[in-house]
C-alpha positions as CSV (number, residue, x, y, z in Angstrom):
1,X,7.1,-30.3,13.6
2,X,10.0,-27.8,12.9
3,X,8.9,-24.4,12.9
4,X,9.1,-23.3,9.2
5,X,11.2,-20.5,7.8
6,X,9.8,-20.5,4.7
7,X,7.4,-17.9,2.8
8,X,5.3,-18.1,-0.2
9,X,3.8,-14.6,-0.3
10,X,1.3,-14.0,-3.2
11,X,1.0,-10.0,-3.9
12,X,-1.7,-7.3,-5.7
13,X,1.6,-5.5,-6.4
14,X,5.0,-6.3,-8.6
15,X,8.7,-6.2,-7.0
16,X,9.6,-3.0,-8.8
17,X,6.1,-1.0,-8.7
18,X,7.1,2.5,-8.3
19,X,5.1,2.8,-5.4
20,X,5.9,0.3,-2.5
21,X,3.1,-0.6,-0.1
22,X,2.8,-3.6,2.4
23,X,3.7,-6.7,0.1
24,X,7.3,-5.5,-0.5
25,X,7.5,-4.3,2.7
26,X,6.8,-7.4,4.5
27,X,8.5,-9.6,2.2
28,X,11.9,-7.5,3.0
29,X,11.3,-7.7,6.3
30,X,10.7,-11.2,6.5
31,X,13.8,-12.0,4.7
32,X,15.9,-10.0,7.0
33,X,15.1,-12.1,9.6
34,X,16.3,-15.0,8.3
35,X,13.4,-16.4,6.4
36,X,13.2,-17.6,2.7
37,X,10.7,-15.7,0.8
38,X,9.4,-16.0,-2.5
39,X,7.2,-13.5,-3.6
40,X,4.4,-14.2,-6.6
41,X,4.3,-11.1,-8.5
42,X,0.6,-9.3,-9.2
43,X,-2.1,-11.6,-11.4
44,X,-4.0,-8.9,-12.4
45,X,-7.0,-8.7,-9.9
46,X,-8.6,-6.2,-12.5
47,X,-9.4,-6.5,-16.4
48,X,-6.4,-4.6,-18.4
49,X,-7.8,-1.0,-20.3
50,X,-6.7,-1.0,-23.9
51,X,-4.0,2.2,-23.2
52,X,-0.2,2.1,-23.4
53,X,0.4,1.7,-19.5
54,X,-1.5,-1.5,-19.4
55,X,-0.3,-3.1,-22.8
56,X,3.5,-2.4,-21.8
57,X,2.9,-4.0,-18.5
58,X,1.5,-7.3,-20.0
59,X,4.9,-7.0,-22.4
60,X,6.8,-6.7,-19.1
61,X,5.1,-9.8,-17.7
62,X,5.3,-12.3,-20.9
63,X,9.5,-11.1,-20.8
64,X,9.2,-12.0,-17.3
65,X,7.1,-15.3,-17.2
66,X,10.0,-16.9,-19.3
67,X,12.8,-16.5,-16.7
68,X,13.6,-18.2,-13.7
69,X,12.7,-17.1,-10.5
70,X,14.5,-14.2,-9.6
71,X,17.4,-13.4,-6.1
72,X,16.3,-9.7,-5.5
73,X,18.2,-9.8,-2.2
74,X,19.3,-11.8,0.1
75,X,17.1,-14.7,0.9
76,X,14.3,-13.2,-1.7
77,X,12.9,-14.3,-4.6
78,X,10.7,-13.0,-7.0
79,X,8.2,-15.1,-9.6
80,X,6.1,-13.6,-12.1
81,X,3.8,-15.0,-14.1
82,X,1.1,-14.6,-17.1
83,X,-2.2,-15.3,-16.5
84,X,-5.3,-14.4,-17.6
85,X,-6.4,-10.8,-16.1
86,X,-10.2,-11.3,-16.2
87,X,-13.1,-13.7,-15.1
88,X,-11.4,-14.8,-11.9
89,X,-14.6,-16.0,-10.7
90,X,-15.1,-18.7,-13.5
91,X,-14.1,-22.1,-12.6
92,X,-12.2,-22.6,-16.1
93,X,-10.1,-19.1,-16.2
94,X,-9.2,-20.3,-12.0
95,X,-8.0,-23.5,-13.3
96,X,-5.8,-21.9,-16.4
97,X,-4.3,-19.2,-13.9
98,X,-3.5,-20.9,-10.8
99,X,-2.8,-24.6,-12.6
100,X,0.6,-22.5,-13.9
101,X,1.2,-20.7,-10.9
102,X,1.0,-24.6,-9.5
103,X,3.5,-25.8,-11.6
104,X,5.8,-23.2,-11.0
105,X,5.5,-23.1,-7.6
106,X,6.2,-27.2,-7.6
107,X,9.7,-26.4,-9.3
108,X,10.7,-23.6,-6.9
109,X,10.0,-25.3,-4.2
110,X,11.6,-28.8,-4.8
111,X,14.9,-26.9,-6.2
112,X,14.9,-24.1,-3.3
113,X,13.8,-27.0,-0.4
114,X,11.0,-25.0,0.7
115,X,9.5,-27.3,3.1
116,X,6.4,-26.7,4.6
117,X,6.3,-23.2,3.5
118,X,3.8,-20.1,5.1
119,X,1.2,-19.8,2.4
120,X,0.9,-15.3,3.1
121,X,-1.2,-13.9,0.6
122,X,-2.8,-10.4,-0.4
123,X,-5.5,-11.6,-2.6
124,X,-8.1,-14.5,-2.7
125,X,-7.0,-16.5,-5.7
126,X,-5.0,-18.6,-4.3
127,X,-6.6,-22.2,-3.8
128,X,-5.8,-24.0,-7.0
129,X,-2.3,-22.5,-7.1
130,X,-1.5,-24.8,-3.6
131,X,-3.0,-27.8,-4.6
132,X,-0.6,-31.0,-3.7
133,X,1.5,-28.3,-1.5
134,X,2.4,-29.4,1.8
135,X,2.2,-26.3,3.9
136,X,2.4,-24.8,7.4
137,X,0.2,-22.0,7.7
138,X,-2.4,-19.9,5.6
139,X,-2.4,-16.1,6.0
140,X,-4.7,-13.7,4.6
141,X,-3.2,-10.0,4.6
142,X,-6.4,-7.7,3.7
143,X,-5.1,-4.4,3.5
144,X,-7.6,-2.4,1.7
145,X,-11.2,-3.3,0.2
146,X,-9.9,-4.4,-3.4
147,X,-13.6,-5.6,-4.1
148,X,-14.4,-1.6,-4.0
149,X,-11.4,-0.9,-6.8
150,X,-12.9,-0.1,-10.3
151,X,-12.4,-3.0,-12.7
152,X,-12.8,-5.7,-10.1
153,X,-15.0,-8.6,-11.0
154,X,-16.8,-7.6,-7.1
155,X,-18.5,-11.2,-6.7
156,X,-15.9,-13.0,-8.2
157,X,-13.8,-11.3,-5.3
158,X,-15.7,-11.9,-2.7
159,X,-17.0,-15.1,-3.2
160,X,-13.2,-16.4,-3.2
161,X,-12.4,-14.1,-0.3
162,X,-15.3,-15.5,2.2
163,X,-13.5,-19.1,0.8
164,X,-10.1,-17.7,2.0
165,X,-11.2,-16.2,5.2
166,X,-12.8,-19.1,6.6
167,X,-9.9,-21.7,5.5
168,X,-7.3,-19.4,6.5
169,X,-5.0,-19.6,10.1
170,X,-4.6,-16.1,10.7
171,X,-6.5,-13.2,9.0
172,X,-4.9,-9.5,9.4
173,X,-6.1,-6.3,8.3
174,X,-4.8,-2.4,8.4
175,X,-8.9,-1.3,9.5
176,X,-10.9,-2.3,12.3
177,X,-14.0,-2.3,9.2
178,X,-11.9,-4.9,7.8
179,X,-11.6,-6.6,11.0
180,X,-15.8,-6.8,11.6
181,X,-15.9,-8.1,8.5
182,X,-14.0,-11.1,8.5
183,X,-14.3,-11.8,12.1
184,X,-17.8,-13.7,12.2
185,X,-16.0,-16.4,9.8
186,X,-12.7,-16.4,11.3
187,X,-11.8,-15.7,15.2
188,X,-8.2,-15.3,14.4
189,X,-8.8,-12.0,12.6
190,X,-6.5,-9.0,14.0
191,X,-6.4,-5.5,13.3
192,X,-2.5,-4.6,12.6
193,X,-2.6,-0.9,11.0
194,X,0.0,0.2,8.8
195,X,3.3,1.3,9.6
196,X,7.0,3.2,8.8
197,X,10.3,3.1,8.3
198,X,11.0,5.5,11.4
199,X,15.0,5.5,10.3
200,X,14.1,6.6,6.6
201,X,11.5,9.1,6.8
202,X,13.7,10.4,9.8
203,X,16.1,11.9,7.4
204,X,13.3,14.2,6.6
205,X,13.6,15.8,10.0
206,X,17.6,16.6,9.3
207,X,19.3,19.8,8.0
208,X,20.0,19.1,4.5
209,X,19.4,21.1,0.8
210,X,16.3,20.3,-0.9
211,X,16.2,19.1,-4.3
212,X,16.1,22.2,-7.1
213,X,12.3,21.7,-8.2
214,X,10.6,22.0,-4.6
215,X,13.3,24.9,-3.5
216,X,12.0,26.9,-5.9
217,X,8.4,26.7,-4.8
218,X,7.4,29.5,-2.3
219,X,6.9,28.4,1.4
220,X,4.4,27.6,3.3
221,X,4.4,24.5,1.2
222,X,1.3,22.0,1.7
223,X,2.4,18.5,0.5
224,X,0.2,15.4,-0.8
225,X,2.6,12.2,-1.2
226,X,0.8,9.4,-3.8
227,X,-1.0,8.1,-6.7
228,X,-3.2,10.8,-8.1
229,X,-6.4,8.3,-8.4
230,X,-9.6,9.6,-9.3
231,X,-11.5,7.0,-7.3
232,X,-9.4,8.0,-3.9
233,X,-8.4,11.9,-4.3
234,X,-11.1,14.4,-3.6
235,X,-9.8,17.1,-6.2
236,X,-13.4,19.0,-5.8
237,X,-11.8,19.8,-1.9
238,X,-8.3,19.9,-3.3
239,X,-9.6,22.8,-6.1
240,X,-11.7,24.6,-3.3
241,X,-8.8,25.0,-1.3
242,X,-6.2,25.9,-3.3
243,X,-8.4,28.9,-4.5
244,X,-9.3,29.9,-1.1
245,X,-5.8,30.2,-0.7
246,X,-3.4,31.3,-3.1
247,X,-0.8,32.1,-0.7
248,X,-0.4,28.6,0.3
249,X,1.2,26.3,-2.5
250,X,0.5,23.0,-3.0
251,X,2.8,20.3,-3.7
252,X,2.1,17.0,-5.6
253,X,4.5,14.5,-5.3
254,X,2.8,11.5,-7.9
255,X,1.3,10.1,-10.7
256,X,-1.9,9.4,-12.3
257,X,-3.0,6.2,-13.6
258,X,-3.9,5.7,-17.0
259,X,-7.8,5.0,-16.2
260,X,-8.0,6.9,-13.2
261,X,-7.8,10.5,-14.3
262,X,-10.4,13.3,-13.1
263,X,-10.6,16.5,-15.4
264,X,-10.5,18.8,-12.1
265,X,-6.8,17.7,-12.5
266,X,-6.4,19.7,-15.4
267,X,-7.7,22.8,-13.8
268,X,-5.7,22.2,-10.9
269,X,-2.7,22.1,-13.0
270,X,-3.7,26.3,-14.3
271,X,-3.2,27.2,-10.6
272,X,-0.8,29.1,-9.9
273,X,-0.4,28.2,-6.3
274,X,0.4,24.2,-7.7
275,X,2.9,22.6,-8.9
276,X,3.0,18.6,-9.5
277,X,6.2,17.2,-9.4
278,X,5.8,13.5,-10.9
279,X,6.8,10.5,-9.8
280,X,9.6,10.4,-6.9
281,X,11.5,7.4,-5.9
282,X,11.3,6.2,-2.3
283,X,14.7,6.9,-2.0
284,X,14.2,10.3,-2.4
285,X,11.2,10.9,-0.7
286,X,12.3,12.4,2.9
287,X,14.4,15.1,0.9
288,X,11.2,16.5,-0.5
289,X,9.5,16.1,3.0
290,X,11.9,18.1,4.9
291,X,10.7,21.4,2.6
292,X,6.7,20.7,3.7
293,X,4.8,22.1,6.1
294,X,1.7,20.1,6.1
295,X,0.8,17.1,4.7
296,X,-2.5,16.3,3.4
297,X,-4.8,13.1,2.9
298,X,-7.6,14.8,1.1
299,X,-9.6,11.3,-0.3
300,X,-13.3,10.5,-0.8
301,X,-15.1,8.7,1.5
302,X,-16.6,5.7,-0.4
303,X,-16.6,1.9,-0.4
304,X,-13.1,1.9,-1.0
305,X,-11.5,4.5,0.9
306,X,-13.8,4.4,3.9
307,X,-11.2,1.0,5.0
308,X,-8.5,2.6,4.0
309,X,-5.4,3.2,6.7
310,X,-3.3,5.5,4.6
311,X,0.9,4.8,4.6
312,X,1.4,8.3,3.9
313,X,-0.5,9.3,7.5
314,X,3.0,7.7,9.4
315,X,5.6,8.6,6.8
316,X,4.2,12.5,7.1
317,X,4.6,12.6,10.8
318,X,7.4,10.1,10.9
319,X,9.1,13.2,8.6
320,X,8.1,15.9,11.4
321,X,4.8,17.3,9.1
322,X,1.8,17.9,10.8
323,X,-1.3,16.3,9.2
324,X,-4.6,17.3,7.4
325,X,-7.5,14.5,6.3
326,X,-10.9,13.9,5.5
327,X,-12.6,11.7,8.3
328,X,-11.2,8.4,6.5
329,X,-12.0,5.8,9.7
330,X,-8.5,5.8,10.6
331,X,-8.7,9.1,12.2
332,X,-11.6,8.0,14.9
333,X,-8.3,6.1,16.7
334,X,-5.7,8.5,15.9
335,X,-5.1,11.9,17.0
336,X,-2.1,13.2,17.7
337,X,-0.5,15.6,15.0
338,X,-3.9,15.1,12.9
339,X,-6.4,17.8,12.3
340,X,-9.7,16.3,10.3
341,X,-12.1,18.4,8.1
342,X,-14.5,17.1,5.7
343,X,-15.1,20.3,3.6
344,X,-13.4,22.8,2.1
345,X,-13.8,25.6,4.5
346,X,-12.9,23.5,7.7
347,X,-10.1,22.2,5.7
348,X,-8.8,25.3,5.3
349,X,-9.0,26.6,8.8
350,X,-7.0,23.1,9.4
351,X,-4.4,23.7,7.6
352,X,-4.2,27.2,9.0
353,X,-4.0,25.7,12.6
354,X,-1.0,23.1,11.4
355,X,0.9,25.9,10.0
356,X,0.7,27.6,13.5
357,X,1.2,24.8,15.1
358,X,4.5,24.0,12.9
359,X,6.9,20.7,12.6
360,X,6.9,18.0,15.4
361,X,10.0,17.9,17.7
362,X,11.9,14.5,17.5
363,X,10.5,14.0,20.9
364,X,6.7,14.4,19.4
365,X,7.4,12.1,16.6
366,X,8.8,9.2,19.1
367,X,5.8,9.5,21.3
368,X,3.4,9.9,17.9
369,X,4.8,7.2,16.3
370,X,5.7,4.8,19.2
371,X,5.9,1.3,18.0
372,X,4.1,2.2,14.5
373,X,7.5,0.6,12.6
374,X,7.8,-2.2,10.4
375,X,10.2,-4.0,12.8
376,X,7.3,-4.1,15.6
377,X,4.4,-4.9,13.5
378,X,6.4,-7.8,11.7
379,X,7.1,-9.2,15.2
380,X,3.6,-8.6,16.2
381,X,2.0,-10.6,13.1
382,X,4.4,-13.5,14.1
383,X,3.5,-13.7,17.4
384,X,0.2,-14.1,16.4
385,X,0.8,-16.9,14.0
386,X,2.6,-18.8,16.6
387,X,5.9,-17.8,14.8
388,X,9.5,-16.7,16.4
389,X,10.5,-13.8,15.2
């Protein structure tokens, strides 16, 4: 059988989400080396709230659902869909869902010649949507517990994810929890932690002018990079710390989520020692990381977080910052340029020893970061599958 270079890779995540993760990631990658990708926008894994973020975003997707599938680049498609964001467990909602996903899919593939295609998906609701499909492989990318995230139907989720693990070729995940978990139903489970885009955060490391808004904030500067999430943010330790030190000011670079707001937010907005800059494009993001001194992965330990393998933990270093974070698991195995503290008082004698310590040499970051890129990892997970990269 000819090795296929074809990809059907269902995402938890649009094309265009303002925050890129793993799913665009990988489907970039992919397509840059030479394989055809389409890439299923998000179904909705959770039930929409009735606020103005969610209802424009089911607009966005109706507008979407009516057009072809979309080139984004080179060799890349994108497909989005409407479905029905709720009750993915029952049998009748499954059927509506993935029986158009199915249909589309048939289309794509006869027009595009996607033969044999890599079935790579980030969620479990997938089974109906490749009924009649002829494919290669089944890949199940776990990258975080999304049974743990608020608004999932939880036994809907894992019911169809103990289905997907124990049909599936290759399982990966970004935790070594993740990887005990799945393991007893599937031997071919490997742990593959997340990476970076060594070249791009590198800029960070580079002389340059920083952009107006974080020039004008006094140094040192102590950084946190991502969604301001209630469920993943500890801003009880975030509060304590600033106050213990209001020489030190904090930068924000993010958003909240409608839904997943904490009111310690708003009195961490009086300080005077913080200053949230919104939303920043990935584009951008190594200008305001040249102009930090620390970064900071202050999150909760809980079901969700406890399997998390933060992104923003190899962007900071990748960037030259030194790192502070609660003792997520991911910092039993890593070490270097990482200081851990779980309360407020040890977290503020960590920051206190990165400052000292200062920014990480180009040599550091090499031997930190080592082989921690996309371009390794993406040749590692195809090795695994039996693939040629």
């Amino acid at each position: 059988m000819t090795e296929s270079r074809n990809v059907i890779l269902f995402s938890t995540a649009d094309w265009d989400a303002p925050y890129w993760t793993n799913k665009q990631h990988t489907a970039r990658h992919l397509a840059a080396l030479g394989f055809q990708v389409l890439y299923i926008e998000s179904p909705g894994l959770r039930a929409p709230s009735f606020n103005r973020k969610d209802f424009g975003r089911i607009l966005r997707r109706i507008n979407r659902s009516i057009r072809a599938p979309q080139m984004v680049e080179s060799r890349l498609w994108t497909l989005s869909t409407v479905t029905i964001p709720f009750k993915h467990h029952w049998k009748s909602i499954r059927m509506i869902n993935q029986g158009c996903i199915r249909r589309l899919l048939r289309r794509f593939v006869k027009r595009h010649g996607f033969s044999e295609p890599i079935i790579w998906t980030y969620h479990p609701f997938v089974f109906e949507s490749l009924a009649g499909l002829d494919y290669s492989k089944l890949i199940y990318h776990s990258v975080d517990d999304l049974s743990a995230i608020p608004g999932i139907d939880r036994t809907g989720f894992l019911a169809e994810e103990q289905r997907l693990v124990s049909h599936a070729d290759v399982v990966f995940t970004t935790s070594e929890t993740l990887r005990l978990k799945y393991l007893p139903s599937n031997s071919n489970t490997f742990y593959m932690p997340n990476v970076v885009d060594l070249e791009h955060f590198g800029r960070a490391r580079k002389k340059g002018v920083l952009p107006k808004d974080l020039a004008a904030v006094p140094e040192p500067r102590i950084g946190f990079l991502g969604v301001l999430s209630d469920f993943k943010v500890d801003f009880s330790l975030v509060l304590d710390v600033v106050r213990r030190r209001p020489d030190w000011h904090w930068i924000f670079i993010g958003e909240e989520r409608e839904g997943q707001m904490n009111p310690l937010k708003k009195d961490l907005t009086r300080q005077a020692n913080t200053h949230f800059l919104g939303y920043k494009p990935y584009s951008a993001l190594p200008e305001y990381l040249r102009g930090i001194s620390v970064g900071t992965l202050p999150l909760h330990i809980n079901e969700y977080t406890r399997s998390m393998f933060p992104m923003k933990y190899y962007e900071y270093l990748a960037s030259g910052i030194p790192v502070v974070s609660t003792p997520l698991e991911f910092t039993r195995y890593h070490g270097d340029g990482l200081e851990v503290a779980g309360d407020a008082e040890a977290y503020v004698h960590a920051i206190a020893r990165q400052l000292l310590r200062g920014r990480l040499s180009d040599e550091e970051v090499i031997k930190v970061v080592g082989n921690s890129t996309w371009n390794s990892r993406i040749a590692s997970m195809l090795e695994c599958i039996g693939i040629r990269s």
